[in-house]
DRENMI-10478 format. One record per residue (C-alpha): residue number from 1; y, z, x. Coordinates in steps of 0.2 Angstrom, whole numbers. Each point is the difference from the previous one (the first is absolute). Layout:
DRENMI-10478
TORTI    i      y      z      x
TORTI  NUM      Y      Z      X
...
This chain:
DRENMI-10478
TORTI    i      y      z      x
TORTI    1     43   -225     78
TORTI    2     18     -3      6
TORTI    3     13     10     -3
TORTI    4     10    -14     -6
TORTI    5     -9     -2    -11
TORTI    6      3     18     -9
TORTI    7     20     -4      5
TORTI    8      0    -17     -8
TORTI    9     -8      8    -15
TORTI   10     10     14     -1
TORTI   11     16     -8      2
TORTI   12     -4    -12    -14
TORTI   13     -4     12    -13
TORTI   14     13     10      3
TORTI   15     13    -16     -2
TORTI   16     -8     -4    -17
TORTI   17      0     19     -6
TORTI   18     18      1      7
TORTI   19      5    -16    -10
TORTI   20     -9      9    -16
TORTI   21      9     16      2
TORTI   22     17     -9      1
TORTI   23     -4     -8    -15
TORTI   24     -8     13    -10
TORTI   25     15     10      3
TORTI   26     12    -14     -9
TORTI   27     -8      3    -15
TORTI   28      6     19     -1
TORTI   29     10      2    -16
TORTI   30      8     16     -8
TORTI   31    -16      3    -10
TORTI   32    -10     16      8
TORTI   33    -18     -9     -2
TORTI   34      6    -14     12
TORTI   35      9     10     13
TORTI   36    -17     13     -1
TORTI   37    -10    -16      3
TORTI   38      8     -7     15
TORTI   39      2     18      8
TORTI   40    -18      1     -1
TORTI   41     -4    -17      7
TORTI   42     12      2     15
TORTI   43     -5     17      2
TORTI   44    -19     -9      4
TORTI   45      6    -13      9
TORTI   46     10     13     14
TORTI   47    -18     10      2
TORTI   48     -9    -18      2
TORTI   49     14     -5     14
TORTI   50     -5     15      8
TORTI   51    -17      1      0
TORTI   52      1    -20      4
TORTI   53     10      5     17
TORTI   54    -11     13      3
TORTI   55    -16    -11      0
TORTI   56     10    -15      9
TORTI   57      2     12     17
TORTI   58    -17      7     -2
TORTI   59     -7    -17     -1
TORTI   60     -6      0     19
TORTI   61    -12     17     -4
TORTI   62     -8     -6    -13
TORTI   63    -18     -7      1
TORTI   64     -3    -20     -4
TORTI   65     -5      5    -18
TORTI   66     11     13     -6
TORTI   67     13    -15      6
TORTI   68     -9    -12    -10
TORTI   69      1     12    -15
TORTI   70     16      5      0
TORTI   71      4    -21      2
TORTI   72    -10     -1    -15
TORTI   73      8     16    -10
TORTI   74     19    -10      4
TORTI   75     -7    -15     -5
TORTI   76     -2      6    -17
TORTI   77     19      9     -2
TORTI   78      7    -15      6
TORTI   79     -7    -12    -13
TORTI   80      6     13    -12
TORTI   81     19      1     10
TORTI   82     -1    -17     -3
TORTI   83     -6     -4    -18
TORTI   84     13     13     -4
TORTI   85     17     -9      7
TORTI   86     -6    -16     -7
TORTI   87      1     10    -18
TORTI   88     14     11      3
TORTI   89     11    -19      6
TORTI   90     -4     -7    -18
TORTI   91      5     14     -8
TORTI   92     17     -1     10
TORTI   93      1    -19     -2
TORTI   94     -2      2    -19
TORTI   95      8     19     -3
TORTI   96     17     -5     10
TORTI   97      6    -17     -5
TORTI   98     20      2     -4
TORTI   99     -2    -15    -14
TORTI  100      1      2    -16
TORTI  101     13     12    -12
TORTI  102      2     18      3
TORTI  103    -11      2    -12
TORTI  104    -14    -12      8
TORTI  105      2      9     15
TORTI  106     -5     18    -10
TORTI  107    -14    -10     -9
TORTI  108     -4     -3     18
TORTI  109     -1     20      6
TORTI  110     -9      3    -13
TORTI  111    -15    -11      6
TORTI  112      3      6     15
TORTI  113     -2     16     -3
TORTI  114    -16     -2    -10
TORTI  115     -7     -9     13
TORTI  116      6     10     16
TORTI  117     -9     15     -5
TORTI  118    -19     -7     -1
TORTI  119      4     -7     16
TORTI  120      4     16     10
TORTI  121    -12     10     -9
TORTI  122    -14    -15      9
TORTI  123     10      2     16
TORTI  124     -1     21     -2
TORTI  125    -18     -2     -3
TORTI  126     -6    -14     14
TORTI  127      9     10     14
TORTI  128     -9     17     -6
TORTI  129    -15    -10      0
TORTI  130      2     -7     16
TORTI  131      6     16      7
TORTI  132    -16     10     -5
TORTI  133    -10    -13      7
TORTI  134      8     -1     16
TORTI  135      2     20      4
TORTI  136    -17      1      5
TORTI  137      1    -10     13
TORTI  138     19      4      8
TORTI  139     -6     19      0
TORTI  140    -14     -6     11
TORTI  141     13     -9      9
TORTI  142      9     19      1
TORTI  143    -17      7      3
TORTI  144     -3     -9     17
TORTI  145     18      0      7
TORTI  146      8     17     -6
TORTI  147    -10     13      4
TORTI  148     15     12      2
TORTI  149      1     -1    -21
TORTI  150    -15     10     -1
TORTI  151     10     13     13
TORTI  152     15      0     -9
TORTI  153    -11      3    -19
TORTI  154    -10     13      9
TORTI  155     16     10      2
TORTI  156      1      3    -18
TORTI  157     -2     18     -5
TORTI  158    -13      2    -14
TORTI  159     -7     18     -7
TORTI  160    -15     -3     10
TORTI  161      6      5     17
TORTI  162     -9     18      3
TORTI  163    -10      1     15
TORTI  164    -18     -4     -3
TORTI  165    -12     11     10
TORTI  166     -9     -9     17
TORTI  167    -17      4     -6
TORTI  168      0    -11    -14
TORTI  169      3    -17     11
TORTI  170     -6    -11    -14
TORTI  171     15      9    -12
TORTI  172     11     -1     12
TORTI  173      0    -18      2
TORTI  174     -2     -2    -17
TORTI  175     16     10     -2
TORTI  176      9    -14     11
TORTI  177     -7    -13    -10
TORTI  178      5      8    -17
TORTI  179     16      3      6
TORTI  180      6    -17      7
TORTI  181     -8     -6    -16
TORTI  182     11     10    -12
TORTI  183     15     -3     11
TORTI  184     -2    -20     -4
TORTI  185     -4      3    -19
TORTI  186     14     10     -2
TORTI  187     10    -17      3
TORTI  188    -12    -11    -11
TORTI  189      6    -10    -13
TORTI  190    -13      1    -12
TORTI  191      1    -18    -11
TORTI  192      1     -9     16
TORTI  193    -15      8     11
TORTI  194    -10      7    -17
TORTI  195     -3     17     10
TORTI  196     10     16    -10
TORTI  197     15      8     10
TORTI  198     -7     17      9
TORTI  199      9     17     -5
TORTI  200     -8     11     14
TORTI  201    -18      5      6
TORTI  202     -9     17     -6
TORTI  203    -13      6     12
TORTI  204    -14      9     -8
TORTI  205     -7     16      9
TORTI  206    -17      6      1
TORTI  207     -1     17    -10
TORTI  208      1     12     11
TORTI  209      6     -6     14
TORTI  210     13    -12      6
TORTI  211    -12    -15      4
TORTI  212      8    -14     -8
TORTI  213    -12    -10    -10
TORTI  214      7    -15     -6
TORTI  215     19     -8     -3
TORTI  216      7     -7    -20
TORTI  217     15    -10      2
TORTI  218      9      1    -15
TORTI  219      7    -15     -8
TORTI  220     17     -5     -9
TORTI  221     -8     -7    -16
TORTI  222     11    -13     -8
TORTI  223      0      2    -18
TORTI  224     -5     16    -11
TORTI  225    -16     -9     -7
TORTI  226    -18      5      1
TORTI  227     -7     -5     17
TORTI  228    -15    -12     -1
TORTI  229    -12     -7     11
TORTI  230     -4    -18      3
TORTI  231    -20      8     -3
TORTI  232      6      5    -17
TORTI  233      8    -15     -5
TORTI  234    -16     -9      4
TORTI  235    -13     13     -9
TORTI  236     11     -5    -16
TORTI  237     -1    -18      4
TORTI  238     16     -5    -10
TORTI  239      3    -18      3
TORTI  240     15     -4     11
TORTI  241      6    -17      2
TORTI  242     -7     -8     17
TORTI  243     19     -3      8
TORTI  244      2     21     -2
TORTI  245    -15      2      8
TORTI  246      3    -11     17
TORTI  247     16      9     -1
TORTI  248     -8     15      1
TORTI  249    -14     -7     14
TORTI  250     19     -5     11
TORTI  251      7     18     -4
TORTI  252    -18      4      8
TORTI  253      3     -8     13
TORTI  254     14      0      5
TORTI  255     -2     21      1
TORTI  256    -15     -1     12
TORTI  257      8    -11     10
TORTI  258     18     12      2
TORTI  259    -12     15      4
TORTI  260     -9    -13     14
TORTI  261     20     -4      5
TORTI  262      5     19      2
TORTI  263    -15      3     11
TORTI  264    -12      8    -10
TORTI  265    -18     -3     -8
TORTI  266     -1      4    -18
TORTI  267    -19      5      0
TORTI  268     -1      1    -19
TORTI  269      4    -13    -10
TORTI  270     -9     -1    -15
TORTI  271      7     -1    -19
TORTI  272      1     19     -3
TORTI  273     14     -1     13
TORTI  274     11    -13     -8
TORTI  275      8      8    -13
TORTI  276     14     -6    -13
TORTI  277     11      9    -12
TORTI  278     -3    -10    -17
TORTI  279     13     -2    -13
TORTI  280    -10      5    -17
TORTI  281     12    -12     -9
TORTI  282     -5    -14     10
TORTI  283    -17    -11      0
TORTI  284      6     -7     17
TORTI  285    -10      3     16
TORTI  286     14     14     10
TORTI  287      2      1     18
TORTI  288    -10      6     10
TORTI  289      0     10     19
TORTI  290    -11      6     14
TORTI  291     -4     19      1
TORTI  292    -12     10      8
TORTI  293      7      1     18
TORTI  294    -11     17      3
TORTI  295    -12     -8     10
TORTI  296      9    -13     11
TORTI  297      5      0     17
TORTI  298      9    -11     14
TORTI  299     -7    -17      5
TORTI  300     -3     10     17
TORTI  301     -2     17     -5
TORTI  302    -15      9      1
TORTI  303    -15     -3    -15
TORTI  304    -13     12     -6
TORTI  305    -17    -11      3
TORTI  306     -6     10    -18
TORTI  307     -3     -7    -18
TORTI  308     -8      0    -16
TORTI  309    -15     -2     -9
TORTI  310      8     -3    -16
TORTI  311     -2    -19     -5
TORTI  312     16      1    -12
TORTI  313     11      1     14
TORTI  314    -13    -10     15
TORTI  315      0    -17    -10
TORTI  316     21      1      5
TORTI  317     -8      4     16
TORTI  318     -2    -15     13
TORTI  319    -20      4      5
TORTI  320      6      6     18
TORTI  321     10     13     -9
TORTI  322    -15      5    -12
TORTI  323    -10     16      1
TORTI  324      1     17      6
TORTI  325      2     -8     19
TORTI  326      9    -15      1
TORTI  327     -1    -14     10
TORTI  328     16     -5      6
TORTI  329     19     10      3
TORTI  330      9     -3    -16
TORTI  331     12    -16      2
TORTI  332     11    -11    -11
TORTI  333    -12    -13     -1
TORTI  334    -11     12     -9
TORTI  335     16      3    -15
TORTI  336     -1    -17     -1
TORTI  337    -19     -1     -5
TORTI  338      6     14    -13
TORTI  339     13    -10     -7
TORTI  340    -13    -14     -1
TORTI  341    -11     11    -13
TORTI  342     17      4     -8
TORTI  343      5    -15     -3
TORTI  344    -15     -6     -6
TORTI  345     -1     13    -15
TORTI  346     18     -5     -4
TORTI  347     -5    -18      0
TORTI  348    -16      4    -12
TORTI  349      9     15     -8
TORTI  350    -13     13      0
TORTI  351     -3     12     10
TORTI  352    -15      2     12
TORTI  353     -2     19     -7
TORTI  354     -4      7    -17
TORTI  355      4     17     -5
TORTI  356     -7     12    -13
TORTI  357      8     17     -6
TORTI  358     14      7     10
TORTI  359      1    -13     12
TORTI  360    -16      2      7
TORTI  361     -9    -15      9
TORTI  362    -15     -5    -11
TORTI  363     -5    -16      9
TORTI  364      7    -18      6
TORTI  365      9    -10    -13
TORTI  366     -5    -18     -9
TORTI  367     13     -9     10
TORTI  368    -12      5     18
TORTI  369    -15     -8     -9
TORTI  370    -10     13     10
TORTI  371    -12     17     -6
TORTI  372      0     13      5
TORTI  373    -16      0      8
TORTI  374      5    -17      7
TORTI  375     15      8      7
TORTI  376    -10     12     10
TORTI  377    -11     -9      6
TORTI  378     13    -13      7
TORTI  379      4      1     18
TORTI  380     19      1      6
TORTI  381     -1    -20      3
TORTI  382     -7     -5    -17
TORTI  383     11      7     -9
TORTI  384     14     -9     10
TORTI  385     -8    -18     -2
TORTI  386     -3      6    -20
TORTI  387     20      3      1
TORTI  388      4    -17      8
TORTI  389    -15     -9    -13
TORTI  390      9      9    -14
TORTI  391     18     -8      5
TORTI  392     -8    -18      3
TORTI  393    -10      1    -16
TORTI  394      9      9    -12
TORTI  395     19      0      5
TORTI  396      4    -19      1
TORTI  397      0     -4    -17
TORTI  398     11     16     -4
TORTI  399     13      0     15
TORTI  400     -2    -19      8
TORTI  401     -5     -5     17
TORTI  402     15      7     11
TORTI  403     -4     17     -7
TORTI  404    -17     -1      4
TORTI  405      1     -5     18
TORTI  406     13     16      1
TORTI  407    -12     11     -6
TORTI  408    -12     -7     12
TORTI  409      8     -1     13
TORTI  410      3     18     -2
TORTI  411    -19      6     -2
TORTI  412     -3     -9     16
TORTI  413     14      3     10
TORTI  414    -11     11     13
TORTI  415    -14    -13      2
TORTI  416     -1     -8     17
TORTI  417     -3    -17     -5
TORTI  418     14      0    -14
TORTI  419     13    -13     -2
TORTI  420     16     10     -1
TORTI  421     -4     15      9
TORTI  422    -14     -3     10
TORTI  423      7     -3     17
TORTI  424     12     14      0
TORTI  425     -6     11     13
TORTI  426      5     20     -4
TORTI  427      5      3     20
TORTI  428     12    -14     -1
TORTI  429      7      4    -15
TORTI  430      4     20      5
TORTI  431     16     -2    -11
TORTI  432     -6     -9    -14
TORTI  433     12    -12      0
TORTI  434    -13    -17      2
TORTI  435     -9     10    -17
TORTI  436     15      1    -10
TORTI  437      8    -18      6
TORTI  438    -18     -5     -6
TORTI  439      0     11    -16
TORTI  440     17     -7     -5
TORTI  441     -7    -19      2
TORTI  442    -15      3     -8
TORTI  443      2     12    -14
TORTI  444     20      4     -4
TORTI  445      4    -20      3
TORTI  446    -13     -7     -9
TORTI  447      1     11    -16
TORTI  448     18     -4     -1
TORTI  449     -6    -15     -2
TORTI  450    -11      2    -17
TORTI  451     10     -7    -14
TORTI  452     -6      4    -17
């Protein structure tokens, strides 16, 4: 694709969005909403001109695809840019006409004002929109041509930093990859990438001795309410309305995908690590963020070829990641199958698991449509293609067809002959970039999409 063809694009938004910010700021007026309002909106449009430079001069690195996605992704800002100074000139045509009385012309403000706020709350609301739907893609943009920002966040001094002893190679990596982790969550902003801001990282030490065991990062929680798990929201089973649950399947999303973006692997994604902090006051479905970080590593970091028996947590499990010995080195594709299950249970709202007395795993849940015995008697693969037959048969008529394919496309994104995924080849790809490009066309791009 030619780089012409980004400049030409470029350069044309930003004249509209130029144009729009000029006019927007006519319509400051002494009131305190207004002026707050058009801050806000300018204060967008400067990080969009920035990251809209950036990607312009980074155009030539970029793969065919991830130029004809972020194409696709300015596409949609500049229909916005657009709509939005054709709005923005009617109200100055009808808001600013010196005819009429003094007292005509106050009649006249006072229209105005009642109709210039709606209007710069849509403006507010399309540009945040539009921005959390295009940082995926421009940090993949950073993620292939500024190395040196992982440099300069590795400097950062957390409470980790101790020596770790040589005989424990596996900790010791595994003290690296906590660390640089910790360094980038510290900087997280929560609402945006629906991961919590880290405090610090405890290491927990065998007794006894000073072997470390394991590493707890430690969370900045953002209200004082009682933490609860996506799991536990669907054991109670409370209906939510469908557009707070594909808001919730985004914020999902949208997590796995940052993780993928700051070079690491989740490797446990399941409901019991997506935990909210409800409002008791409110019926509403509250937001929700990613935790469980204790097992991940980087996308090119070393990974233990062990695993579990335990079908609760295997059926988040792609089958080459099920078992006490696993198939295949845990990769981003294999988060991706977990979101799949995920989002399917949001989709049917009901969990896969059911628990008895104190949160003890008494068997698979109504929404699995599986036994017990069934269960254990399924190999890894048949419960995959049950997954995908539970998505075609069941979630259509719920969620629609756009949602489906999602889910889909998730559940079968390791198959060889698949048609979003299947050509991607895991040597090519050493720096997931040609998986996240793809992962942003066919998962965060096309839930956007769902209107409801």
């Amino acid at each position: 694709m030619e780089v012409v063809g980004c400049v030409s694009a470029v350069v044309a938004l930003l004249s509209k969005g130029n144009q729009l910010i000029e006019l927007i700021v006519t319509l400051r007026d002494a009131r305190s909403e207004i002026a707050e309002r058009v801050t806000k909106i300018q204060s967008h449009w400067v990080q969009t001109k920035v990251q809209l430079d950036f990607a312009e001069r980074a155009w030539t690195g970029l793969s065919e695809e991830h130029q004809e996605t972020q194409l696709n992704v300015l596409e949609l800002l500049h229909g916005k840019v657009k709509s939005a100074n054709l709005r923005v000139h009617g109200l100055i045509r009808k808001s600013d006409r010196a005819t009429g009385t003094r007292k005509e012309q106050t009649r006249i403000k006072r229209s105005k004002y009642l109709f210039v706020k709606p209007f710069l709350d849509s403006v507010i609301r399309d540009l945040t929109q539009w921005q959390e739907l295009y940082n995926p893609t421009w940090f993949l943009i950073m993620k292939i041509v500024n190395p040196i920002i992982d440099t300069e966040l590795q400097r950062k001094d957390l409470s980790v930093s101790a020596e770790v002893n040589t005989r424990y190679s596996y900790v010791g990596i595994m003290t690296q990859d906590i660390r640089r982790l910790a360094s980038k969550l510290k900087v997280v902003d929560p609402a945006t990438f629906a991961v919590l801001r880290c405090r610090g990282v405890v290491k927990s030490r065998h007794q006894g001795s000073d072997r470390i065991t394991s590493f707890e990062i430690v969370f900045e929680t953002p209200s004082n309410h009682k933490p609860r798990t996506l799991r536990q929201h669907l054991l109670i089973q409370q209906p939510h309305s469908l557009t707070d649950r594909i808001h919730l399947a985004k914020r999902l999303a949208v997590a796995v995908n940052y993780v993928h973006t700051l070079g690491f692997v989740h490797k446990n994604v399941r409901p019991d690590n997506v935990i909210s902090f409800p409002d008791p006051s409110s019926s509403r479905l509250p937001t929700f963020y990613l935790i469980g970080f204790e097992n991940m590593r980087s996308e090119d970091g070393y990974s233990h070829f062990y695993g579990s028996e335990d079908w609760s947590q295997n059926i988040y499990r792609h089958p080459q990641r099920q078992g006490i010995h696993p198939e295949e080195r845990y990769n981003m594709r294999h988060d991706i199958y977990s979101l799949g299950v995920c989002l399917l249970e949001i989709g049917l709202w009901s969990s896969f698991v059911s628990y008895g007395e104190q949160e003890v795993v008494v068997g698979p849940g109504e929404a699995l449509d599986l036994s017990k015995v069934e269960l254990q008697r399924c190999l890894p693969d048949d419960i995959k293609w049950h997954l995908v037959g539970l998505a075609k048969d069941k979630l259509r008529s719920v969620l629609g067809d756009m949602y489906t394919e999602v889910v889909v496309s998730c559940l079968t994104c390791l198959d060889g002959d698949s048609d979003d995924y299947g050509e991607l080849v895991d040597e090519e790809d050493a720096d997931g970039v040609g998986v996240g490009v793809r992962f942003i066309q066919k998962v965060l791009l096309k839930l956007n999409e769902i209107s409801v």
